[in-house]
MOPAC internal coordinates of N, CA, C and O (Angstrom, degrees):
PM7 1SCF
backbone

  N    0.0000 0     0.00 0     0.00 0    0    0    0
  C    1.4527 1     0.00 0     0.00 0    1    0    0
  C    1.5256 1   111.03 1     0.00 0    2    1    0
  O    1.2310 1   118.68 1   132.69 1    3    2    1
  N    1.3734 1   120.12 1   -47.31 1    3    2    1
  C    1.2201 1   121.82 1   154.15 1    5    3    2
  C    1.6879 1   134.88 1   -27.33 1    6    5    3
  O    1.2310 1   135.78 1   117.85 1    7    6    5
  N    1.1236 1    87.06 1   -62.15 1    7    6    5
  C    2.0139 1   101.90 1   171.60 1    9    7    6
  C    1.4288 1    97.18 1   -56.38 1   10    9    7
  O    1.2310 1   116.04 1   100.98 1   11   10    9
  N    1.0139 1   125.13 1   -79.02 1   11   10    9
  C    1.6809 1   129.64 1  -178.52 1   13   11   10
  C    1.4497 1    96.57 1   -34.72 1   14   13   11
  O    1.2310 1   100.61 1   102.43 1   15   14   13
  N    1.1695 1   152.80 1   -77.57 1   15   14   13
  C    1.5891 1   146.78 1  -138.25 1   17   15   14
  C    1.7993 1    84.77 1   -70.56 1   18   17   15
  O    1.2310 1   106.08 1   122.36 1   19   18   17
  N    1.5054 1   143.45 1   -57.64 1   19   18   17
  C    1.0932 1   138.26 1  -126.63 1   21   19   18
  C    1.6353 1    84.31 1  -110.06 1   22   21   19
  O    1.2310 1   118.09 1   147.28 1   23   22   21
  N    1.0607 1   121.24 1   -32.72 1   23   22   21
  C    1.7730 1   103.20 1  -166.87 1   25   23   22
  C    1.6668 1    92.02 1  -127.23 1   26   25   23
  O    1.2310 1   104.62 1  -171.05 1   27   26   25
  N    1.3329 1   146.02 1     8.95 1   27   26   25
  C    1.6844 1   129.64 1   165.07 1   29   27   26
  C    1.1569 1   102.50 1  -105.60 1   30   29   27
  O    1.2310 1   123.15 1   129.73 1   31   30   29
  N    0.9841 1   111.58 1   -50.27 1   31   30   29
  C    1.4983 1   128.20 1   177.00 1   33   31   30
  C    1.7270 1   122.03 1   -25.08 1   34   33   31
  O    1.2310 1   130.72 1   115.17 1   35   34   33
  N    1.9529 1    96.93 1   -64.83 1   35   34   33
  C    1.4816 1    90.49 1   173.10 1   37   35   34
  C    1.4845 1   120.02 1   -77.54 1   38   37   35
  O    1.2310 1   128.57 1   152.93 1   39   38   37
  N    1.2733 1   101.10 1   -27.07 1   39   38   37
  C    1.7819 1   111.32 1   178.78 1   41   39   38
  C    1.7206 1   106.18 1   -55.06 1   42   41   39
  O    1.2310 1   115.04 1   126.30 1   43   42   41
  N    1.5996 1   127.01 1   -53.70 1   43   42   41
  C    1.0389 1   125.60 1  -175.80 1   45   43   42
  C    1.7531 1   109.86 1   -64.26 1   46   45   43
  O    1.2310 1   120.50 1   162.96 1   47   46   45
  N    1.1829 1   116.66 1   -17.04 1   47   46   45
  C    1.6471 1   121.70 1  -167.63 1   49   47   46
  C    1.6275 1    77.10 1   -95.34 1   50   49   47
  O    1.2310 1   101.75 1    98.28 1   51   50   49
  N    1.1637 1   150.91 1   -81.72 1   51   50   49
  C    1.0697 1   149.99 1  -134.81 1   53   51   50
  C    1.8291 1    94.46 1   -71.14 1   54   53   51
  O    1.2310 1   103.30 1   165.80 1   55   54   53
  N    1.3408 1   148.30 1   -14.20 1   55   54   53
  C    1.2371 1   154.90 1  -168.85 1   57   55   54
  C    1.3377 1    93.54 1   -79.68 1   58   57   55
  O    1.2310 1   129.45 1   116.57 1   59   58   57
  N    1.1923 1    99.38 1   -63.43 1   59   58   57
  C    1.8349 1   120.15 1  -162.44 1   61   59   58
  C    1.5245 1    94.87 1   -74.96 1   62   61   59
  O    1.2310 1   105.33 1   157.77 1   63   62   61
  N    1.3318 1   144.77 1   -22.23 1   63   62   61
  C    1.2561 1   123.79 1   168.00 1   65   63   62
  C    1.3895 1   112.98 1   -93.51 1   66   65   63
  O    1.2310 1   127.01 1   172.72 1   67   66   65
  N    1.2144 1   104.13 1    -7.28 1   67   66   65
  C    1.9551 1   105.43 1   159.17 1   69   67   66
  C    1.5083 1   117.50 1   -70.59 1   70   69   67
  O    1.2310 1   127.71 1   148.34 1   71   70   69
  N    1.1452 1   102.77 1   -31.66 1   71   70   69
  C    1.6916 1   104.30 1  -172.63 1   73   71   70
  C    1.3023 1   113.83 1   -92.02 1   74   73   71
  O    1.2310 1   111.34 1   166.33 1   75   74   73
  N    1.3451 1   133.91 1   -13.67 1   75   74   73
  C    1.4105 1   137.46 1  -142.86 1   77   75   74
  C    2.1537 1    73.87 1  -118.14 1   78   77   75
  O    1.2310 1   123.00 1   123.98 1   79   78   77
  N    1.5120 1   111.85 1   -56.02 1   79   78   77
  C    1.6721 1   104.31 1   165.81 1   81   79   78
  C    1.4708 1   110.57 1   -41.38 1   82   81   79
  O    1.2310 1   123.57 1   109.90 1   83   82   81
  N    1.1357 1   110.76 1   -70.10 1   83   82   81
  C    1.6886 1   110.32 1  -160.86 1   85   83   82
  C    1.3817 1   119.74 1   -51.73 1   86   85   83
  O    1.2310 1   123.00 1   144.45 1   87   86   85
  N    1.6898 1   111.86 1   -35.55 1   87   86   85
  C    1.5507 1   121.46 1   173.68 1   89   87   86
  C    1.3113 1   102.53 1   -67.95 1   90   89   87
  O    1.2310 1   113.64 1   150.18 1   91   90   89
  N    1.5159 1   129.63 1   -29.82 1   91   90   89
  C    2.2030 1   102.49 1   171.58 1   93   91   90
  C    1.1509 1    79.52 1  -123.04 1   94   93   91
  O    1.2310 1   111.32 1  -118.32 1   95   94   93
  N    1.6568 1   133.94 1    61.68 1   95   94   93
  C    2.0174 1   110.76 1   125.92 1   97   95   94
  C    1.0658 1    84.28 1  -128.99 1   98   97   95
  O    1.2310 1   106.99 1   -22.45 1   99   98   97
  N    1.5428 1   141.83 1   157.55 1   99   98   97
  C    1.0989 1   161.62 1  -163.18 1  101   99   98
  C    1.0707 1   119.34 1  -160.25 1  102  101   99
  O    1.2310 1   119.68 1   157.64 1  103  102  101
  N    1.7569 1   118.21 1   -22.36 1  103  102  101
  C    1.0316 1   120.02 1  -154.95 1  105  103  102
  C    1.7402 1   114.87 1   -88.32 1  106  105  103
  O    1.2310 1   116.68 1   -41.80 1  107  106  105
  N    1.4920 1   123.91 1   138.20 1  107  106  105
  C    1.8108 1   106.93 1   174.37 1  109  107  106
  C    1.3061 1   105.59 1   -77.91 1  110  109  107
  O    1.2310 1   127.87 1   -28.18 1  111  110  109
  N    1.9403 1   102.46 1   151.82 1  111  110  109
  C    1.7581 1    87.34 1   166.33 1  113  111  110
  C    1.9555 1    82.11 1  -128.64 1  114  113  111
  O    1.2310 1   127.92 1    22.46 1  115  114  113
  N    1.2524 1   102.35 1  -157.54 1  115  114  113
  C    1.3462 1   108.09 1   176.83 1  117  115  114
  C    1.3833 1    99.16 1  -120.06 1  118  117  115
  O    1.2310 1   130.13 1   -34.67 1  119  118  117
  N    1.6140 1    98.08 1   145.33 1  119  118  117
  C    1.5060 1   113.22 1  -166.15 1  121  119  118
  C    1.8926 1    97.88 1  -121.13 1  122  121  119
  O    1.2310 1   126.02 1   -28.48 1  123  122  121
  N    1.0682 1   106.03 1   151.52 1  123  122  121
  C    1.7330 1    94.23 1  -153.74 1  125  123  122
  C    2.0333 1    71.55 1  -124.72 1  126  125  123
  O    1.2310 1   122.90 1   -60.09 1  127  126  125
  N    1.1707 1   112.05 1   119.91 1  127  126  125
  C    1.6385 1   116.34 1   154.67 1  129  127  126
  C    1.5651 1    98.36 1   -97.16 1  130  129  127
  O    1.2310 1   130.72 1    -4.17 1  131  130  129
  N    1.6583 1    96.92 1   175.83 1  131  130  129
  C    1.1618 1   117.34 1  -175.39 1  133  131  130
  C    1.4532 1   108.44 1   -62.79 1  134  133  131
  O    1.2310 1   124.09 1   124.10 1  135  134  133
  N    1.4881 1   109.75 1   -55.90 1  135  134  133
  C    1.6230 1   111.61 1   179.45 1  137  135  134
  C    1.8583 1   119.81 1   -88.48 1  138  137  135
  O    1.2310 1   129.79 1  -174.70 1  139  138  137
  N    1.4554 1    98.73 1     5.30 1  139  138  137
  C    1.5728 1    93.15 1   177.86 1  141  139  138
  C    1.7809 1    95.07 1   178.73 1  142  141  139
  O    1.2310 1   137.16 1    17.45 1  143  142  141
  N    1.6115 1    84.38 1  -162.55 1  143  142  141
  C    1.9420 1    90.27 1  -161.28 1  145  143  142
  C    1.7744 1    83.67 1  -132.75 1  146  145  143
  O    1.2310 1   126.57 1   -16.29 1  147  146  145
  N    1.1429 1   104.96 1   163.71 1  147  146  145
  C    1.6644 1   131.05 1   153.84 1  149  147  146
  C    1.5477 1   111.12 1  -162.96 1  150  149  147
  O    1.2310 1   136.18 1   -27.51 1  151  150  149
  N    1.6520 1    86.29 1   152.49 1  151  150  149
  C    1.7352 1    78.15 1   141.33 1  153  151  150
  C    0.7953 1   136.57 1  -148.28 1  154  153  151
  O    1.2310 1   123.46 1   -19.98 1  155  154  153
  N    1.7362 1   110.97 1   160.02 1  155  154  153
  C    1.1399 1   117.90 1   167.18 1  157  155  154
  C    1.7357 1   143.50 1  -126.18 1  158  157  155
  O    1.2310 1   120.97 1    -3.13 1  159  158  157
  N    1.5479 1   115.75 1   176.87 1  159  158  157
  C    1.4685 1    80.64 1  -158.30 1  161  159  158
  C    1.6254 1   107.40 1   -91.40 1  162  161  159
  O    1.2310 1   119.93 1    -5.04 1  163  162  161
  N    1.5449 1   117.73 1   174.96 1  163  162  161
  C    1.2083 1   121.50 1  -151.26 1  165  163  162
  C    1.5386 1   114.72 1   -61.50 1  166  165  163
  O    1.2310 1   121.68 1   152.66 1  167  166  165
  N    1.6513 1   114.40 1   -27.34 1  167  166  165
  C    1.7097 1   131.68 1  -176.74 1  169  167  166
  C    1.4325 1   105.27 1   -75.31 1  170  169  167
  O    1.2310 1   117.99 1   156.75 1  171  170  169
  N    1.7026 1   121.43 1   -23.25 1  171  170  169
  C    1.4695 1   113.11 1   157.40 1  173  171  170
  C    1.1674 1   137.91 1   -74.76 1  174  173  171
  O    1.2310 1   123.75 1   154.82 1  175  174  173
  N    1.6580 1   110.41 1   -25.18 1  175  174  173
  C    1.6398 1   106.21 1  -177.87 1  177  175  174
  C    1.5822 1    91.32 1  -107.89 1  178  177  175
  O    1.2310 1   102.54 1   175.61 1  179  178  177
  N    1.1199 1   149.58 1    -4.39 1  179  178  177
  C    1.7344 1   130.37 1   152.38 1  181  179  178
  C    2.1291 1    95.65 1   -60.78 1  182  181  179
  O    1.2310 1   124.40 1   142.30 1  183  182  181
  N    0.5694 1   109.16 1   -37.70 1  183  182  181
  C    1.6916 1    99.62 1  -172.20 1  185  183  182
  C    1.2505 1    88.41 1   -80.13 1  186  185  183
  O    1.2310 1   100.62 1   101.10 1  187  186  185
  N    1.2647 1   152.77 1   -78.90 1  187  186  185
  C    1.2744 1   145.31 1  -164.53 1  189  187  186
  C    2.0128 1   119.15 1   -41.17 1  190  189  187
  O    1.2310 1   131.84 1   118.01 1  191  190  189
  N    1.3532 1    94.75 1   -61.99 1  191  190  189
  C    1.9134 1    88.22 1   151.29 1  193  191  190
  C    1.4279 1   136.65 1   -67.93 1  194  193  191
  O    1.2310 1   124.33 1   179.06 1  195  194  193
  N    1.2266 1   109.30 1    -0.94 1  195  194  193
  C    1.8428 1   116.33 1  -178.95 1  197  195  194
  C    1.5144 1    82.99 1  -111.01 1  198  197  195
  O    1.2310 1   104.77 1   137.56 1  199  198  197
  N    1.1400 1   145.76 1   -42.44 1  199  198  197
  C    1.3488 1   143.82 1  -179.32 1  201  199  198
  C    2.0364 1   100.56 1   -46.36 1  202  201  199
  O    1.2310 1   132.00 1    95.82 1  203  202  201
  N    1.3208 1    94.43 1   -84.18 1  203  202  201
  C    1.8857 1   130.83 1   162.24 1  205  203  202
  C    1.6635 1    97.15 1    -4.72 1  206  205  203
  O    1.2310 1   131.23 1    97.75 1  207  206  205
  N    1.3593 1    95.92 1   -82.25 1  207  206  205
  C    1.8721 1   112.46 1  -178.86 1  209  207  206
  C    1.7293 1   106.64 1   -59.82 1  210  209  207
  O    1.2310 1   119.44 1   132.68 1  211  210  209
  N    1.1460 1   118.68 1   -47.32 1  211  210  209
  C    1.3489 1    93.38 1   168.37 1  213  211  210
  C    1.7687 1   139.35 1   -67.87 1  214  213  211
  O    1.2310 1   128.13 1   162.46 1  215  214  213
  N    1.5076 1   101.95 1   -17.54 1  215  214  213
  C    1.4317 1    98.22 1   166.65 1  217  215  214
  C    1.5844 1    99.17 1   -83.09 1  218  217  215
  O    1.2310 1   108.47 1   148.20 1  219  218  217
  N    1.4571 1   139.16 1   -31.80 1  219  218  217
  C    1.4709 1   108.07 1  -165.73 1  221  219  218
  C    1.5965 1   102.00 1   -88.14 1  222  221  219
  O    1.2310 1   108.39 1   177.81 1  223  222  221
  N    1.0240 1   139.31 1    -2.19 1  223  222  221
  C    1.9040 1   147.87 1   128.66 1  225  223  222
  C    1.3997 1    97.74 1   -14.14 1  226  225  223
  O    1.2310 1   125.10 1    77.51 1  227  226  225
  N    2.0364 1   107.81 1  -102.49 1  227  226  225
  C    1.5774 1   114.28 1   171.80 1  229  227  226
  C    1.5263 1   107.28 1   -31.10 1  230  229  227
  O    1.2310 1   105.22 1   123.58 1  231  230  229
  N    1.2127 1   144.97 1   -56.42 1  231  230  229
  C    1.4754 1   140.20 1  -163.79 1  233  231  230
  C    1.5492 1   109.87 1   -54.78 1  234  233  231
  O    1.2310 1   127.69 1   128.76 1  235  234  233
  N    1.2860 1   102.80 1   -51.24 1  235  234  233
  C    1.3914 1    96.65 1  -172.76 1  237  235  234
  C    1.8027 1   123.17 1   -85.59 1  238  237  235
  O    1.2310 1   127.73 1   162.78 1  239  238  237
  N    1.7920 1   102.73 1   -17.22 1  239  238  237
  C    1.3885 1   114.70 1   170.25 1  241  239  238
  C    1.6801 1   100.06 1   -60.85 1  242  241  239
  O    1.2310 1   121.25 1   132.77 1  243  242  241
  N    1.3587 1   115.22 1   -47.23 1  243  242  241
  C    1.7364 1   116.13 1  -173.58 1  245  243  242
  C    1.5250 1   107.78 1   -68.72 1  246  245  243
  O    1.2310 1   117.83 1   165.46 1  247  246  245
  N    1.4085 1   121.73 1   -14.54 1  247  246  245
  C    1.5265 1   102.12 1   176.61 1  249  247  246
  C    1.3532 1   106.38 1   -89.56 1  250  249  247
  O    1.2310 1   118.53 1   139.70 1  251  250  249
  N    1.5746 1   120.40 1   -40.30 1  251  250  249
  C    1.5667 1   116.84 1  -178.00 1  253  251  250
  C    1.4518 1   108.44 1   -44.31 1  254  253  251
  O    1.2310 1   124.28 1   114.79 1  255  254  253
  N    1.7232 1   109.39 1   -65.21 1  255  254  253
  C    1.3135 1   121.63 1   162.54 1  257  255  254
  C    1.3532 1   106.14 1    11.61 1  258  257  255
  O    1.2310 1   127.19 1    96.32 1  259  258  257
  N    1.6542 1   103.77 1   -83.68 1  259  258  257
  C    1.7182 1   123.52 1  -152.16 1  261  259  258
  C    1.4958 1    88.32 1   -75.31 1  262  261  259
  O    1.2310 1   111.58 1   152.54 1  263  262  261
  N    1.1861 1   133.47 1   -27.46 1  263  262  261
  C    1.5841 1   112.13 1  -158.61 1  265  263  262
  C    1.6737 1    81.46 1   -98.71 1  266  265  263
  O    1.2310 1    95.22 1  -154.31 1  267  266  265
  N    0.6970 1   160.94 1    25.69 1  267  266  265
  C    1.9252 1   161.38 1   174.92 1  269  267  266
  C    1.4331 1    90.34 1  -104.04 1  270  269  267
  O    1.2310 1   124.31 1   111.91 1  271  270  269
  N    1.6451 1   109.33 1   -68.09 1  271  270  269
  C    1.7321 1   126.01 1  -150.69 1  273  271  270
  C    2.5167 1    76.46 1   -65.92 1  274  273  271
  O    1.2310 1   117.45 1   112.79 1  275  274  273
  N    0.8331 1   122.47 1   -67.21 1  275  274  273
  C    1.6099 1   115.28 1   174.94 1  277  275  274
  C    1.2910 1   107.86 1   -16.82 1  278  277  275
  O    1.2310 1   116.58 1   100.41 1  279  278  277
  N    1.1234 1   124.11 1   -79.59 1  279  278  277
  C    1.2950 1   145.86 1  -164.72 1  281  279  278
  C    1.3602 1   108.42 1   -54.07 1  282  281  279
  O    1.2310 1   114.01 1   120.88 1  283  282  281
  N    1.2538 1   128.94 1   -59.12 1  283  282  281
  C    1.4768 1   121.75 1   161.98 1  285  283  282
  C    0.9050 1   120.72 1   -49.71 1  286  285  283
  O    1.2310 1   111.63 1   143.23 1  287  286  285
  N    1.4207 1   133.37 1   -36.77 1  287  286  285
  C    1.4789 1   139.94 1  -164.49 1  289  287  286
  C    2.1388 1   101.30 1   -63.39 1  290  289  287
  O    1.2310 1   140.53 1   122.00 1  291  290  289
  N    1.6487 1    77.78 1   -58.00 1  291  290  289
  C    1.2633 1    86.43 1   176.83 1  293  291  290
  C    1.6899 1   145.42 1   -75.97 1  294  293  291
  O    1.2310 1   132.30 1   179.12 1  295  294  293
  N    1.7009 1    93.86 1    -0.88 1  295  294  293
  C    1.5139 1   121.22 1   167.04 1  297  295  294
  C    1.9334 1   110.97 1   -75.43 1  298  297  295
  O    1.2310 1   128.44 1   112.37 1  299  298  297
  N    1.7758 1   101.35 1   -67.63 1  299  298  297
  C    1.5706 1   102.25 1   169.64 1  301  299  298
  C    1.5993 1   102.36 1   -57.64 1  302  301  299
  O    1.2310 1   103.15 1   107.95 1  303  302  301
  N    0.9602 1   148.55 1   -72.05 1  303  302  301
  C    1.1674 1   122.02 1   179.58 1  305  303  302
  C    2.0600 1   130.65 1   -22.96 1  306  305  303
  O    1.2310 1   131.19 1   134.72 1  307  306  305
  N    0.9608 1    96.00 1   -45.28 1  307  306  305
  C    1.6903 1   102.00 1   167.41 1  309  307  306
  C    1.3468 1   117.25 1   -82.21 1  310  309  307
  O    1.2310 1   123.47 1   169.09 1  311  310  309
  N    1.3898 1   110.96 1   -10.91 1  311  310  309
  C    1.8660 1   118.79 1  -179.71 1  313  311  310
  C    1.6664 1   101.54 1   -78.45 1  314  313  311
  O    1.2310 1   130.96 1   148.13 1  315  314  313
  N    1.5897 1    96.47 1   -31.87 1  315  314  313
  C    1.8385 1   105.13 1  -161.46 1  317  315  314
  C    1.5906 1    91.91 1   -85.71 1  318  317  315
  O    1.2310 1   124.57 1   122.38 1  319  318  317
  N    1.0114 1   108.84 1   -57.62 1  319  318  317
  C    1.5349 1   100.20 1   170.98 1  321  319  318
  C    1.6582 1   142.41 1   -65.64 1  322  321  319
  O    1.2310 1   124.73 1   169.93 1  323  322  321
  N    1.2045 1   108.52 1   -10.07 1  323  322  321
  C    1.6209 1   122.63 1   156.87 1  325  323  322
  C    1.6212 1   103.78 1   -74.99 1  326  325  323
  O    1.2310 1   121.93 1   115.21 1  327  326  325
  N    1.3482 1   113.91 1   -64.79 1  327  326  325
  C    1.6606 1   108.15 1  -175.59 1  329  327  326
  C    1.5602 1   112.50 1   -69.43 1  330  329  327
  O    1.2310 1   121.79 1  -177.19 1  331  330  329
  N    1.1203 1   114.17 1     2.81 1  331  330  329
  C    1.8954 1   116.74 1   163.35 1  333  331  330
  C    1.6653 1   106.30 1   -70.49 1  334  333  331
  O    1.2310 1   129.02 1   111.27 1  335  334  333
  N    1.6167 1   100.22 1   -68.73 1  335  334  333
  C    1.2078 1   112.95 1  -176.41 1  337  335  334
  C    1.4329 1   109.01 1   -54.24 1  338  337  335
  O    1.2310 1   101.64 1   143.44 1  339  338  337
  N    1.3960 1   151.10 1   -36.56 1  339  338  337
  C    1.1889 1   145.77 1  -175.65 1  341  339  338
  C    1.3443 1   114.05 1  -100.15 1  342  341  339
  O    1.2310 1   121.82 1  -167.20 1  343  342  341
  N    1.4908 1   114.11 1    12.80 1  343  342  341
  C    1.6625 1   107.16 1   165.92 1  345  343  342
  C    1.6493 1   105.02 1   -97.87 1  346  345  343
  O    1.2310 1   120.10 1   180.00 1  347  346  345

């Protein structure tokens, strides 16, 4: 139930504010990439950058993650080895 409140939760709110955008923007604009142009309309590229920003969000929550889950590793490790040496 947990997982669901913290990771469906915003994903399903962030769906429904894609769709509720896209039904009043309609409009195309032109989107200029590095190697070329299209377009598209405005309710696709707000979902595509709210899409974008939410994986580099998860991206950067999963590296702290690993450098936290490190850091502990490497804390009990010095806990086990201080109380070695002093038993």
């Amino acid at each position: 139930m947990l997982r669901f409140i913290f990771i469906g939760l915003p994903l399903l709110i962030l769906f429904l504010l894609a769709v509720a955008f896209g039904a009043l923007n309609k409009h195309a604009i032109t989107f200029n990439f590095i190697i070329g142009e299209t377009n598209l309309p405005v309710s696709v590229l707000t979902g595509l950058f709210i899409g974008l920003g939410f994986l580099l969000g998860l991206a950067a929550m999963a590296a702290k993650q690993v450098a936290l889950r490190n850091e502990n590793r490497k804390l009990r490790k010095q806990i086990t080895q201080r109380e070695s040496s002093n038993a």
